[in-house]
VEXVEX-368406 format. One line per 3 residues: number of its first residue (from 1); their letters; for each residue x, y, z of C-alpha. Coordinates in steps of 0.2 Angstrom, whole numbers, plus 5000, padded with zeros to 4 digits. Each point is the difference from the previous one (the first is absolute). Layout:
N
NUM	A	X/Y/Z; ...
***
This chain:
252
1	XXX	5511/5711/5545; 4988/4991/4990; 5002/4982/5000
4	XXX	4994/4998/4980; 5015/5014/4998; 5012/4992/5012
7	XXX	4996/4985/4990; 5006/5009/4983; 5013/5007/5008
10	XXX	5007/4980/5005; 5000/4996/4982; 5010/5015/4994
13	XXX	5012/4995/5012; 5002/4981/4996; 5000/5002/4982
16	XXX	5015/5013/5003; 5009/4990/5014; 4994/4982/4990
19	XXX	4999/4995/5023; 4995/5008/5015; 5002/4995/5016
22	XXX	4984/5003/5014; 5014/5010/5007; 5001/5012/4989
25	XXX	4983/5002/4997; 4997/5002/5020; 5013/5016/5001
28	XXX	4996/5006/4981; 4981/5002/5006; 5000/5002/5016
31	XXX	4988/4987/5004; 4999/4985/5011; 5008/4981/4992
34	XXX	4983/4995/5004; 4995/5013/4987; 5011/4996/4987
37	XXX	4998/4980/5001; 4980/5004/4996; 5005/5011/4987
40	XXX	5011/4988/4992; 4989/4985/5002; 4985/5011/4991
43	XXX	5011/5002/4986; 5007/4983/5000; 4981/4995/5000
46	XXX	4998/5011/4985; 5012/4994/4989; 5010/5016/5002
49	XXX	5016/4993/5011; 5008/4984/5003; 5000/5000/5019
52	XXX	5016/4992/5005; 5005/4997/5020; 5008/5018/5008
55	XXX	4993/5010/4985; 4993/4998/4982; 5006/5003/4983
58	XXX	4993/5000/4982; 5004/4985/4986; 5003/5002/4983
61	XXX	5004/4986/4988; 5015/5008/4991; 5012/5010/5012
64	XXX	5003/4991/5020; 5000/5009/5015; 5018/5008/5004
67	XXX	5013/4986/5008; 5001/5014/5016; 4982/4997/5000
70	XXX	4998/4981/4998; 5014/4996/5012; 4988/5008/5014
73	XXX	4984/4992/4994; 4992/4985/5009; 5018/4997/5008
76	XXX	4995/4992/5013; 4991/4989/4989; 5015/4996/4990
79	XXX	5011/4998/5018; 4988/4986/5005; 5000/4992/4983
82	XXX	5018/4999/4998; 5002/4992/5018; 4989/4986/4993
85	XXX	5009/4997/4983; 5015/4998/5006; 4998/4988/5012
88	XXX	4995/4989/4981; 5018/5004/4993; 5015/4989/5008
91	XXX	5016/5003/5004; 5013/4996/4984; 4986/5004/4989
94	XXX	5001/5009/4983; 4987/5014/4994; 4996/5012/4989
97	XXX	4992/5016/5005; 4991/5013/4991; 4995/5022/5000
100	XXX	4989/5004/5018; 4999/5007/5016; 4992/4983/5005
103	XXX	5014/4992/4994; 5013/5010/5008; 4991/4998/5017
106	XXX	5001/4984/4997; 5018/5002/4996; 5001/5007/5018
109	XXX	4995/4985/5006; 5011/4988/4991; 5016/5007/5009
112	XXX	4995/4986/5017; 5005/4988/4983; 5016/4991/4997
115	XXX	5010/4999/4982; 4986/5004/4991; 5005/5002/4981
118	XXX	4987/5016/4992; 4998/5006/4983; 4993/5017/5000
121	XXX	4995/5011/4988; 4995/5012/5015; 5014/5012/5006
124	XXX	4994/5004/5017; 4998/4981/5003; 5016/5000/4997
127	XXX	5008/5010/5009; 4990/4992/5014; 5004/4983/4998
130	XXX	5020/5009/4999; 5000/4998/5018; 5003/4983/5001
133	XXX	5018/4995/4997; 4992/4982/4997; 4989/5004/4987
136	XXX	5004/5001/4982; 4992/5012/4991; 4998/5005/4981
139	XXX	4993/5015/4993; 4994/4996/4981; 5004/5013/4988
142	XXX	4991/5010/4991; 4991/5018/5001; 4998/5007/5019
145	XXX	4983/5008/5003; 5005/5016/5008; 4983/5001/5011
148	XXX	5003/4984/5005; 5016/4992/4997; 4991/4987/4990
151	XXX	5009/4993/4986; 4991/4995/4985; 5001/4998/4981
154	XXX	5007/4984/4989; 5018/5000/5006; 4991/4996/5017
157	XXX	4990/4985/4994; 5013/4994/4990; 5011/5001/5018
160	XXX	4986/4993/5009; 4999/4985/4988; 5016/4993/5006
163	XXX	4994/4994/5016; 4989/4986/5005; 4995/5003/5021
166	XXX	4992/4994/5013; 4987/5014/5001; 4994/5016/4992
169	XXX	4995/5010/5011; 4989/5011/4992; 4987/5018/5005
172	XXX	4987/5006/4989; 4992/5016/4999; 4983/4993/4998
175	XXX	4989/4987/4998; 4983/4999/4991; 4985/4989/5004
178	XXX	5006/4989/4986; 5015/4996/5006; 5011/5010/4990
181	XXX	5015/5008/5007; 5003/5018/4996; 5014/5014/4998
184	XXX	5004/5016/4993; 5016/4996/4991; 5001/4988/4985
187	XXX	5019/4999/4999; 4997/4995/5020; 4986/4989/4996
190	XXX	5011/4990/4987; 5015/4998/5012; 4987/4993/5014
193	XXX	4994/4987/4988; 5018/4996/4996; 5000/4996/5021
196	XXX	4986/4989/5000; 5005/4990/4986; 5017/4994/5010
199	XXX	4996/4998/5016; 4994/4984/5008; 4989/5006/5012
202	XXX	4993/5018/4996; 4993/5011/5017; 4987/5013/4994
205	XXX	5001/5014/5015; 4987/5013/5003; 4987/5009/5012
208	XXX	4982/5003/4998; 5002/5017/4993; 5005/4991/4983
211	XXX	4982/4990/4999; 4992/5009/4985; 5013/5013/4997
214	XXX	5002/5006/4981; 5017/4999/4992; 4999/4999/4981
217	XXX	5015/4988/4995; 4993/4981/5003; 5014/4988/5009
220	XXX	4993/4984/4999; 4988/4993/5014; 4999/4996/5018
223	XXX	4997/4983/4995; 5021/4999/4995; 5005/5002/5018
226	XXX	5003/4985/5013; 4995/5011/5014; 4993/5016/5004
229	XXX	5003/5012/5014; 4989/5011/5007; 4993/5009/5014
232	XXX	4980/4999/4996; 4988/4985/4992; 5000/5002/4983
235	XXX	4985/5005/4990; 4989/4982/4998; 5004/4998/4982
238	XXX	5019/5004/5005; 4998/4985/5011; 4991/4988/4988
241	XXX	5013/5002/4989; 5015/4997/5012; 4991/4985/5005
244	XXX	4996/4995/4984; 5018/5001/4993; 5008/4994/5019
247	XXX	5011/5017/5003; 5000/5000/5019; 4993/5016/5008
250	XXX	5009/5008/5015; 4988/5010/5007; 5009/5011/5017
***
């Protein structure tokens, strides 16, 4: 096959699939990994692709990729970044924690903790933390996001704005060279402001992947964490800015 129609063929499939794996690609086509990872870096070159590690997807600023989807991307990513933010949380804290896969993996990785007091608004984080008899968990109310398990809207802010913590542990779904952080959802949006606004120390998690990605629905700036977590050096003016307003960068 033609690699300008192989090419074509690509898109069709990510924008049906919203992700797919270099896997896939390999058995779909028939074609060597080293095959597909040239294909997919042309396109990413191009503007055509987001090229994310293990496959590649296509961003739009009003609809998210699928949560089956998300959960898989850069997880490896996510695994290393979780490992590092924890080790900042103590035992016997309080925190708040928000809607994402990151923030489920780092969920994960909060169960080595001790009494730990969460407020969620994320049902899978949730049902994580659960496994910990010493932990005391509370869901907030308000509507459940059934491709998620996010729960959002005012009930949920108002909830929310009972609680002063120690941390807000928050994920984004992208960040833009200005600093802004950006999402999908402005019901989400609102309840993640609510979060930042009563914790003491707010922990902004995400990988590289998120540097530049488009969501249309502004939630503040970077500039409001205390830290940031990631897995690659920010773009310069990321950094400027982080420097600029002291948020600590964690770069793993």
């Amino acid at each position: 096959m033609a690699q300008i129609n192989r090419h074509d063929l690509i898109i069709e499939l990510i924008q049906k699939n919203g992700f797919v794996t270099t896997e896939q690609l390999v058995d779909h086509f028939q074609v060597t990994p080293q095959t597909i990872r040239r294909d997919l870096n042309q396109l990413a070159e191009q503007n055509r692709v987001r090229r994310h590690h293990g496959g590649a997807g296509i961003d739009s600023s009003t609809v998210n990729t699928a949560y089956q989807t998300r959960k898989i991307m850069e997880l490896e990513a996510k695994k290393r970044i979780a490992e590092d933010l924890v080790r900042h949380i103590p035992d016997d804290a309080s925190l708040f924690i928000n809607i994402g896969t990151t923030t489920e993996t780092i969920a994960q990785a909060l169960l080595n903790h001790n009494n730990l007091r969460v407020v969620t608004n994320n049902l899978h984080v949730a049902s994580i933390l659960a496994a910990k008899e010493d932990f005391n968990i509370i869901i907030a109310g308000g509507e459940v996001r059934n491709r998620d398990g996010g729960i959002v809207g005012e009930a949920t802010r108002d909830f929310i704005n009972q609680f002063k913590m120690d941390f807000g542990i928050i994920g984004i779904s992208g960040i833009h060279t200005d600093g802004s952080l950006l999402d999908f959802d402005y019901r989400e949006v609102r309840v993640a402001q609510t979060i930042i606004a009563n914790s003491h120390q707010v922990l902004l998690a995400a990988d590289h992947s998120k540097f530049g990605r488009n969501a249309m629905v502004r939630l503040g700036n970077i500039t409001q964490a205390d830290h940031f977590f990631t897995d690659q050096a920010p773009p310069r003016e990321i950094q400027q800015m982080l420097n600029d307003n002291a948020v600590e960068l964690h770069v793993v």
